[in-house]
N, C-alpha and C positions, 0 to 999 in steps of 0.2 A: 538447632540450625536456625539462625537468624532470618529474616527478612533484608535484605539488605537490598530493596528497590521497588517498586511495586512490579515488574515484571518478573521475581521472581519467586519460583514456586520449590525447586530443590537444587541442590546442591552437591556436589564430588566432593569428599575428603581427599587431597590431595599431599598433606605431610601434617604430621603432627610435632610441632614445635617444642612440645614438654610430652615430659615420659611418666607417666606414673610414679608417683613420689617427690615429683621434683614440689617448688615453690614456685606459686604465679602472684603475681600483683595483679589489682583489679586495672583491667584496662590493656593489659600488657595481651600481645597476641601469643595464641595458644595452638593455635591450627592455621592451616593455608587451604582453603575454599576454593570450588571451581565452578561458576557456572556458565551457562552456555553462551554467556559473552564477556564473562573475565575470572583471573584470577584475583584474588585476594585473600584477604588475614583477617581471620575471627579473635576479636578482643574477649579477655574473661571478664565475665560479668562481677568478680570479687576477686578480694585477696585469698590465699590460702594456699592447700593443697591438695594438686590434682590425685586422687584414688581411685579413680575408674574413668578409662576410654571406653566410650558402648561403640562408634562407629571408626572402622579400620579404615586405612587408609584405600582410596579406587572405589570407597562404596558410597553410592548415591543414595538421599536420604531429603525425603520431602521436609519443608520449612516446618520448623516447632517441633522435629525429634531428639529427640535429648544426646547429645553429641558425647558429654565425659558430664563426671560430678565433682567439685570440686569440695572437700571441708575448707569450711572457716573456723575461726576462733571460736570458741563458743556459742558452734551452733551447727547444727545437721549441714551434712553436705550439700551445696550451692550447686545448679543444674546451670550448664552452658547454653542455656536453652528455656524456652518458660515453662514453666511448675509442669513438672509431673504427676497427674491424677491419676495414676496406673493406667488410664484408658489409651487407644491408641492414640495420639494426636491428630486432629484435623486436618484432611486434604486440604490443598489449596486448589478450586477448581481447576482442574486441567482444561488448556487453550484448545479452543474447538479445532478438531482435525480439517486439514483442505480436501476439498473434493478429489481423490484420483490421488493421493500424495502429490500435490502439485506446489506444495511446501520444502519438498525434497526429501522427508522423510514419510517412512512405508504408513499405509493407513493404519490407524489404532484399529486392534484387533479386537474382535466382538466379546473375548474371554473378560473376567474380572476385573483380571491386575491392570495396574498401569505401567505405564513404561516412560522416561525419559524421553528427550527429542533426542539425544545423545544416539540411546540405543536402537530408537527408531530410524536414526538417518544410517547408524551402521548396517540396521536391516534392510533399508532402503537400498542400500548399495550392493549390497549381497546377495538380496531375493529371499532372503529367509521369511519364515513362518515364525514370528515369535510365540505363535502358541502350542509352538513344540520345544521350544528350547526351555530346559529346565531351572528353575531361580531358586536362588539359594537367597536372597534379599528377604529385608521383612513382609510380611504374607506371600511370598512365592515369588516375589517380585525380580523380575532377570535383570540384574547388573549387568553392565560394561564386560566386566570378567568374565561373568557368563556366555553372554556372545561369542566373548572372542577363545573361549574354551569351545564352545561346541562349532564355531567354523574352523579353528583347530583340527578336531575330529572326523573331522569331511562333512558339515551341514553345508546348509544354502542351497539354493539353486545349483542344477548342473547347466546352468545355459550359459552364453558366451560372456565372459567374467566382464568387468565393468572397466571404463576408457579409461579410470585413474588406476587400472590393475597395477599393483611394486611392479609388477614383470614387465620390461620393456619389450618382450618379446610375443611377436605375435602372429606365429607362422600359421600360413595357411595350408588347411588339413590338406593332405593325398587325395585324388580322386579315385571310387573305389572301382576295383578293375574285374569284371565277368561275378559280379555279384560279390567279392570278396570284403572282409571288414576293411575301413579303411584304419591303415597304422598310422601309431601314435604318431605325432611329429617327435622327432629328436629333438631333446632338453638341452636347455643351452647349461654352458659351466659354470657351477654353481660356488667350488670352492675360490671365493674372490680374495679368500685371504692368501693366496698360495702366487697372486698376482697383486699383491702390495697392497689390497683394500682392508678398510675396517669398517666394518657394518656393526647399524647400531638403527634403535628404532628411532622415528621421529619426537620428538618433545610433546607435550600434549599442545603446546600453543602452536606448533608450526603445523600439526594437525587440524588444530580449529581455524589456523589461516586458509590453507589449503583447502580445508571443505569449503568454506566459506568461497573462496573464490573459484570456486572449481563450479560451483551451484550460480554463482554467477553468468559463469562462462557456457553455461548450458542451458542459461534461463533468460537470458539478456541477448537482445540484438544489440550486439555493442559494434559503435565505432567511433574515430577519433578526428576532430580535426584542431588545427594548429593554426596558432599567427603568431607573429614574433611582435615584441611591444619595448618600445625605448624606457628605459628605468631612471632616467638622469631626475623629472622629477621626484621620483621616489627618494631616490638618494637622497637629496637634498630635505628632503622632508623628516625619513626616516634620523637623520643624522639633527635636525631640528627636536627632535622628540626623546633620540635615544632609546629605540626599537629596532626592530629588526624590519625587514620589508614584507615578515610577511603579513603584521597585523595589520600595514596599509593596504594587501592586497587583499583583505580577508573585509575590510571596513569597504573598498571599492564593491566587490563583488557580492556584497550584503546590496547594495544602492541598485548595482542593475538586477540582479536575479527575482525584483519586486517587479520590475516590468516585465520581466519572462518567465510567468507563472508557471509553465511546463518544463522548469529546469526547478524549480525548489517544489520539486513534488515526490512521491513514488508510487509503486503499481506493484500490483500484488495481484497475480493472475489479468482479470481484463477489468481492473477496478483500480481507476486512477487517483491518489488522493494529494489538494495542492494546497500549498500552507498558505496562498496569499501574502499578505504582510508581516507575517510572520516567517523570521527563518532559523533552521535550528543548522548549526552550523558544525560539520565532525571535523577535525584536525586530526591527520595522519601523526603519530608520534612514534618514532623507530624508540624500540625496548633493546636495542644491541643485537646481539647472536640469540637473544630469545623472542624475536620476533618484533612485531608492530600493533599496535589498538588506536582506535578511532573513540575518543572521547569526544564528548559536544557540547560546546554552547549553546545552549537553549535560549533561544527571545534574542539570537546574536544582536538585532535588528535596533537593542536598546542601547548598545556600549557604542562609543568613542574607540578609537585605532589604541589608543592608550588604553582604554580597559577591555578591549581583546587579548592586545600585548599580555595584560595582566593576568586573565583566563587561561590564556595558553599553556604561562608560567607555570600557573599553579595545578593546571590537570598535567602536564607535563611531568613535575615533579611526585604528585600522586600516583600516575601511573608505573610513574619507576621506582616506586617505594609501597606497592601494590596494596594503595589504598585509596582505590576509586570502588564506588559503588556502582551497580548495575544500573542504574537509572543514571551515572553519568558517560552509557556507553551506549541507551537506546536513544531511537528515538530524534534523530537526523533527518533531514530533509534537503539535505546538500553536503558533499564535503572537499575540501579541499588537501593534497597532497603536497610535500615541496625536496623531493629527491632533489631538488636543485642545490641545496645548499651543502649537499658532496659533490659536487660539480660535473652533474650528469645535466644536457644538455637536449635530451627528447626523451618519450617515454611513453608506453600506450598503457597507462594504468587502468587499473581491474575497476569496474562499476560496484560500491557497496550496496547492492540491491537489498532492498528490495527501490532503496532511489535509483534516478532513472540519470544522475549527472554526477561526474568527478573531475575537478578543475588542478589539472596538475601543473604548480609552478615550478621551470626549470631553473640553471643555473643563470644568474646575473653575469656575462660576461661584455667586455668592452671590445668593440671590435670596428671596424668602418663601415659606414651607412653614407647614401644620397639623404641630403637634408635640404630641404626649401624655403628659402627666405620668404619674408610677406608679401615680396617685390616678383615672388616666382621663380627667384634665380638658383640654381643646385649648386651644393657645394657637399666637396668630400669631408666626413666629422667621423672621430671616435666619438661614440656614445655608447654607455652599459644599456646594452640588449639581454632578453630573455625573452624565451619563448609560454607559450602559455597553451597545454594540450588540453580539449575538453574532450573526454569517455561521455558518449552519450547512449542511451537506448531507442535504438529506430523504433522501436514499437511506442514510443510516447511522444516525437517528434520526426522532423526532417533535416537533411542538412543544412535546408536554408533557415533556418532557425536556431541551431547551433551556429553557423557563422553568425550570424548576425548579433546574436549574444557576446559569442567572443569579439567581434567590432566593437561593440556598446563598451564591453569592460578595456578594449585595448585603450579605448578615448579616453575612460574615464581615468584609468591609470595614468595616461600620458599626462 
């Protein structure tokens, strides 16, 4: 299992690209990787042929364990992974626990093993005991699989099931009557196929979007506020350059966010941290029907509107041919969205917390506006309007400080 970021420590086997026996070339991807903020493709480290998978696919497996071995031409089999000394390979310290699970996953439990943030947020959510659930992993260690085998079997908590329950059903109990128990509620109908449905589980990425903003949504005082902003000089600029509008909004919004420190910052419990002059910038990138990732330019603050343009391109294209590293998906301190360019026109997008602001650009559309001369006099004009939503966290600001922000950028735009 490679490193493939400084943040991270293990990895999901999520498909295996070659089968035993087949023929790899060095370089060539050989597995699809999962960690708990992208997927990606493991290159082989040689030419040859692959003879042994050690790790199946769903099983999580700390950095530097030996994944498959590969022979080469005249000479011992090649490890997907660094040399094997028969020893176990080395932890990668695991990331200090938050007080109270205040991270959103359950507190690391006092036993041996270690556990995933994966399998601790699913325990998180469930109320389990991981050190009751049984692991089949190397040293004892409870996989994913594990979990969801033994909440399968009726583990977890029996307390009131969690706000994101599948079940959209949430009737409230009987009250009981002369001491008696109180009955079950009546189950709702379950055969959906018999009423035209086809049920099927989630993808694992629409799963990791959904925790993601589901943790948001119960961790953030979020709210929104809006101004609409004339585009005409964009256009003309963008059309000067031969880009799109959004790396001119993205080069705007790099200039004011240095005077509103509390908007390129984020907060993690009651510990605020602000990047100053620096901003690391995520761009929303839709992956189709298999979701979205927020990639970032780091040091945004150094590029030109043309070499955002060009960042964008290139993580863009990376991320749709899933080959961004981990380190090109941490580590944001602002981000911006832009559903505008499907021609949706408002939106109260989700806060990527643990930042505390998300600048959502709508649809550029031409419509009629009051315009005022130098002279003071109004006059009716089309002009290309868009509106501009900022997601902000009340617990690290106010509203008048959100306005004001979006004032600064509407001007700067204009």
């Amino acid at each position: 299992m490679p490193q493939m970021g400084t943040s991270m420590s293990e990895g999901t086997i999520i498909a295996w690209l070659k089968a035993v026996g087949d023929e790899v070339a060095a370089d060539e991807s050989i597995c699809e990787i999962s960690t708990d903020k992208i997927d990606t493709e493991c290159p082989s480290p040689a030419a040859g042929t692959l003879v042994e998978i050690l790790a199946e696919v769903e099983e999580t497996v700390e950095v530097g364990a030996v994944l498959a071995r590969i022979s080469v031409a005249g000479g011992a089999p090649a490890l997907a992974a660094p040399a094997d000394s028969g020893a176990e390979p080395a932890a990668a310290p695991p990331p200090e626990p938050a007080a109270n699970g205040a991270d959103g996953l359950a507190p690391r439990p006092a036993d041996s093993r270690r556990y995933s943030p994966l399998v601790r947020r699913i325990a998180a959510e469930h109320g389990v005991d991981l050190t009751r659930v049984p692991g089949t992993g190397r040293g004892d260690r409870v996989t994913k699989k594990d979990l969801l085998a033994w909440l399968e079997q009726g583990g977890g908590a029996a307390a009131e099931p969690p706000l994101h329950s599948d079940s959209p059903y949430r009737p409230d109990p009987e009250p009981a009557v002369d001491g008696a128990a109180t009955p079950a509620a009546s189950a709702p109908p379950t055969d959906l196929d018999q009423l035209g449905g086809v049920s099927e589980s989630l993808s694992r990425i629409r799963r990791s979007i959904g925790g993601a903003m589901l943790r948001s949504q119960q961790t953030t005082a979020t709210c929104h506020t809006v101004v609409e902003c004339d585009f005409s000089g964009v256009e003309r600029r963008r059309r000067e350059l031969g880009v799109t509008a959004l790396p001119l909004v993205a080069r705007a919004t790099i200039d004011v966010i240095r005077r509103f420190p509390d908007l390129n910052a984020t907060l993690d419990g009651d510990t605020v941290t602000r990047f100053g002059e620096r901003v690391h910038l995520g761009i929303a990138v839709s992956l189709g029907e298999e979701g979205l990732i927020v990639p970032v330019i780091h040091d945004a603050q150094d590029l030109s509107a043309e070499g955002i343009a060009a960042r964008i391109r290139d993580l863009a294209r990376r991320a749709r041919s899933k080959q961004l590293q981990p380190d090109d998906v941490a580590g944001a301190s602002f981000t911006i969205t832009s559903p505008g360019a499907f021609g949706a026109t408002i939106a109260t997008p989700v806060i990527n917390a643990p930042q505390v602001g998300i600048l959502d650009m709508e649809a550029i559309v031409k419509r009629p506006v009051v315009v005022t001369d130098e002279n003071g006099q109004d006059s009716i004009a089309i002009r290309p309007m868009a509106n501009f939503v900022l997601g902000w966290d009340h617990r690290a600001m106010d509203g008048v400080y959100a306005a004001q922000f979006l004032g600064a950028l509407r001007d700067a735009v204009e």
